[in-house]
N, C-alpha and C positions, 0 to 999 in steps of 0.2 A: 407326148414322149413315147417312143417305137423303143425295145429294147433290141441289140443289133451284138455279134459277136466282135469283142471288140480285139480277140486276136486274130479275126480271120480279115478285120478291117487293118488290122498293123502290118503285115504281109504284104495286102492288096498296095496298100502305100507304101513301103517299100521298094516292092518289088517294081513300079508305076514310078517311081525315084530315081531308082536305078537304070531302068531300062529308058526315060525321058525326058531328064535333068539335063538342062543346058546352062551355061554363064546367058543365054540371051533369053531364057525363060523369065519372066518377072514374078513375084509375086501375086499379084493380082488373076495371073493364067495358074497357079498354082491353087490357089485358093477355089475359084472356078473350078477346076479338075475335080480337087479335094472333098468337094460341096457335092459334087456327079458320085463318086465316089460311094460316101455316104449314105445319100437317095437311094442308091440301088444296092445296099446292103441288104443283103435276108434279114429280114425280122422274125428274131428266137422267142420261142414260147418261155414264158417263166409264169411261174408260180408265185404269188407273194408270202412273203417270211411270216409266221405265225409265232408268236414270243407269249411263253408260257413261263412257268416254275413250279419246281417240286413243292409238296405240303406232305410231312407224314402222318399216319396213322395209327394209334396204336404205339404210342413210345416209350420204351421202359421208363418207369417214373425214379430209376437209381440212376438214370445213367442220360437219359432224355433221347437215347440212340435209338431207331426203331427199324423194322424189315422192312416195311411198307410204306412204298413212296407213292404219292398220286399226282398226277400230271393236271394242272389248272385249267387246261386248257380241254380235252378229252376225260377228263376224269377218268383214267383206266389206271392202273395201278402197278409198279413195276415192285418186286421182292428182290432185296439182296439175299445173299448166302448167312450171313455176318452183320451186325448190329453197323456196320459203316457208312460212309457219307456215301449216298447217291453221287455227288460232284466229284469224290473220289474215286470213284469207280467206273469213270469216264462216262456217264448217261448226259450227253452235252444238246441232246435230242431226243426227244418223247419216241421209244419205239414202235408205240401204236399210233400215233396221229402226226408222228415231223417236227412236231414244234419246236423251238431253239427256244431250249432252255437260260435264258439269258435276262430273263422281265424282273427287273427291280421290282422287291416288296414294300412297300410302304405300308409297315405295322403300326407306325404312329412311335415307336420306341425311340429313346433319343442315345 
C-alpha cells in the first residue's frame, strides 16, 4: 500500500471525466484510464498515528483533580492553570511528542 493524495486524485478524475466522457466510451476503457490514473499518482509522505493517554500526578486526595498530566507515550508532562480535566481543555494531542490522545485504558475496573 503507497499512500496517494486522494483529493488531488478526485480532480484528476474529474476533470479526465469531463474533458473525455463519451456515450461510446465503455467501462472497461474507463477502468483502464482510471487504474493509469492511479499508478501515476504522487505518493505523499505520512507519518503513522501514535495513540497514547493521559495519566495524572500528584492528585488532590479531596477532590481526585490534579495540575499534572503526563503523556504515556513520551512521558513529558503537561500543567493545567486549574485543577480541570486535561480532555477539557482541549489537549486532544501530546504537545511534546503528537501522539492522539485517544488509547483506551484498560484498568481492569468494571
Amino acid at each position: 500500500m503507497r499512500p496517494i493524495n486522494a483529493d488531488a486524485l478526485e480532480k484528476t478524475l474529474g476533470d479526465w471525466i469531463r474533458d473525455h466522457w463519451t456515450d461510446a466510451f465503455t467501462g472497461d476503457d474507463a477502468g483502464s484510464e482510471f487504474a493509469d490514473m492511479i499508478e501515476h499518482e504522487e505518493t505523499i509522505d505520512s507519518l503513522p498515528v501514535v495513540h497514547a493517554h493521559w495519566f495524572t500526578l500528584d492528585p488532590n486526595q479531596r477532590t481526585g483533580k490534579a495540575y499534572k498530566f503526563v503523556c504515556s507515550n513520551c512521558e513529558r508532562a503537561v500543567f493545567t492553570p486549574r485543577q480541570e480535566s486535561i480532555n477539557e481543555l482541549g489537549y486532544v494531542f501530546c504537545p511534546h511528542c503528537g501522539a492522539k490522545m485517544d488509547e483506551e485504558i484498560d484498568d481492569g475496573c468494571v
